[in-house]
Structures are given as structure tokens and as C-alpha cells.
N, C-alpha and C positions, 0 to 999 in steps of 0.2 A: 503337679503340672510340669509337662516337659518342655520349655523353650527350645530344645535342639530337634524338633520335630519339626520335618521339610516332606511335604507331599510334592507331585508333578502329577500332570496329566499332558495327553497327547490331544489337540483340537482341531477337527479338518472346517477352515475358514475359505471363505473367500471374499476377492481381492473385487470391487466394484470397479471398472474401468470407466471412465465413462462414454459414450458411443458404442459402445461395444458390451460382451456378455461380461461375465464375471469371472476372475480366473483362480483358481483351486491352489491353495497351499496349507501347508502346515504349521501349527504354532505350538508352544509348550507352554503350558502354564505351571509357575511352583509358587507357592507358598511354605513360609516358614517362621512357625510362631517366634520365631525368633526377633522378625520383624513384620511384628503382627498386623498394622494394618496394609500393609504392602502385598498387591501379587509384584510378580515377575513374567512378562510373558516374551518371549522368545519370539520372534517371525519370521522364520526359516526362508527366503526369498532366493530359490536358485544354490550356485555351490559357491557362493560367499559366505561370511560367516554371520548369522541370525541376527536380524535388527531388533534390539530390547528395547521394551518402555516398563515403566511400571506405575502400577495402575492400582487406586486405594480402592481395597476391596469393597468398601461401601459403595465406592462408585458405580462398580457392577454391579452390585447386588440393588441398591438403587433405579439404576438404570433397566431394569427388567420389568418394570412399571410406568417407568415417566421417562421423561429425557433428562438428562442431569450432565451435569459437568463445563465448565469454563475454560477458555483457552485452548492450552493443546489437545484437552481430550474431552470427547463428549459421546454419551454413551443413552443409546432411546432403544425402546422395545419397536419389532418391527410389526409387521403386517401378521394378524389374527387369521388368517386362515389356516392351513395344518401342516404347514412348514413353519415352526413359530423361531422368530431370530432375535436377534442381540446386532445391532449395530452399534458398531464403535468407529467413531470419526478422529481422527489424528492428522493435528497438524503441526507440522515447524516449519524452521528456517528453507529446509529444503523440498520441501511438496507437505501434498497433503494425502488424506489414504481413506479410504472407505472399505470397515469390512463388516462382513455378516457373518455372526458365528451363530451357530445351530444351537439353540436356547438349552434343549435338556441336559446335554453333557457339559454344559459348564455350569447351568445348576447344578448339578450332580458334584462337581468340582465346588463350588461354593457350600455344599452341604457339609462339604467334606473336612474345608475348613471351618465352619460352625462347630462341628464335633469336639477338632483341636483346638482350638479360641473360639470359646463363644463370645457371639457379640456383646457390646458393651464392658465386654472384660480385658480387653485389649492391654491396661496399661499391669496387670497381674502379670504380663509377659516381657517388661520394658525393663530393663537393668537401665535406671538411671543414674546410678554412679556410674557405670559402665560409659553411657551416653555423654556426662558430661566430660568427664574425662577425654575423651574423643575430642569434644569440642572445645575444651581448656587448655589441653596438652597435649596437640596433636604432635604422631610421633613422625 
């Protein structure tokens, strides 16, 4: 099993306004078993530089069935008709955000890391000495 393994993929999202339609950007999603249960997603907003959250993959994966999640991030499956989506709700200190991302490609994205960490195997990928030493000894 290789812990130094880091996928990405590219997700065309958008942005719920509210009053208004919905407006089109880009996100990156990566994974890496290195910090297995974690994505990383990117939200590329204009020519600043990409606003990050990170987001426990269960969550997602989760979230593609029920609603799930507390606090800042909350994640429901949307409307069944043939546009099938992923809403993901984000909030902080500074606003809040509404987006829908297009269900198959970030399945597909989720599958992808099932292959390289399979679930429930999560902690096979966790260098706990590693970890604690971080938190004992920080340098």
C-alpha cells in the first residue's frame, strides 16, 4: 500500500446566488492517501487565489443519499430528475455559499479513491508515530 498516492480531478460547479440564476466556476478536488480521510477541494473564484476547504470524504460520499453534515459543511443529494446533483452548503465567519456539483464526476472521483483507500481501511494509511510526533514535538 502506497501512502504517497495523490489523485485530482477538475469539477465544473456552480455558485447558487440567491435571486438570481446560478453562476459557473471551477473546483479541483485531490485526495491523498496520505491523509486518508480528507479531500482537499480548491474553489477557483475569479483571478484570486482558490478558496480551500476540506471536506471528510465520508462526508461526500454520505451525502449522495441523505443530508449529512454539521456546522460549517452540510452536504444532501439534490433533485431526482436527470440532472442528478450534490449540494454542498458552506458556511463561516465570512458568508455562506451554495453549490451544486454534477453527481457522476465526483462519483467517479470518489470511486477513484475507494480503489486507493478502501473504506474502512483508512487508518492502514495513518503513520501514527508520524502524527504524534507532530503534535508532541512540533517543530
Amino acid at each position: 500500500m502506497n501512502s504517497s498516492t495523490t489523485i485530482s480531478a477538475e469539477l465544473a460547479l456552480r455558485l447558487v446566488v440567491p435571486g438570481r440564476s446560478t453562476v459557473p466556476l471551477l473546483a479541483t478536488v485531490e485526495y491523498a492517501a496520505s491523509d486518508p480521510y480528507a479531500l482537499r477541494v480548491a474553489f477557483h473564484v475569479g483571478n484570486n487565489e482558490p478558496v480551500e476547504w476540506i471536506f471528510a470524504r465520508e462526508l461526500l460520499t454520505h451525502g449522495m443519499a441523505r443530508m449529512v453534515g454539521d456546522g460549517d459543511v452540510q452536504v444532501w443529494p439534490g433533485p431526482m430528475d436527470g440532472n442528478r446533483l450534490l449540494n454542498i452548503g458552506l458556511s463561516s465567519p465570512f458568508g455562506d455559499a451554495l453549490f451544486e456539483a454534477p453527481l457522476a464526476p465526483l462519483a467517479d472521483f470518489l470511486h477513484r479513491t475507494f480503489e486507493i483507500v478502501p473504506p474502512g481501511r483508512e487508518t492502514e494509511f495513518v503513520d501514527i508515530e508520524a502524527e504524534l510526533d507532530d503534535l508532541l514535538w512540533p517543530s
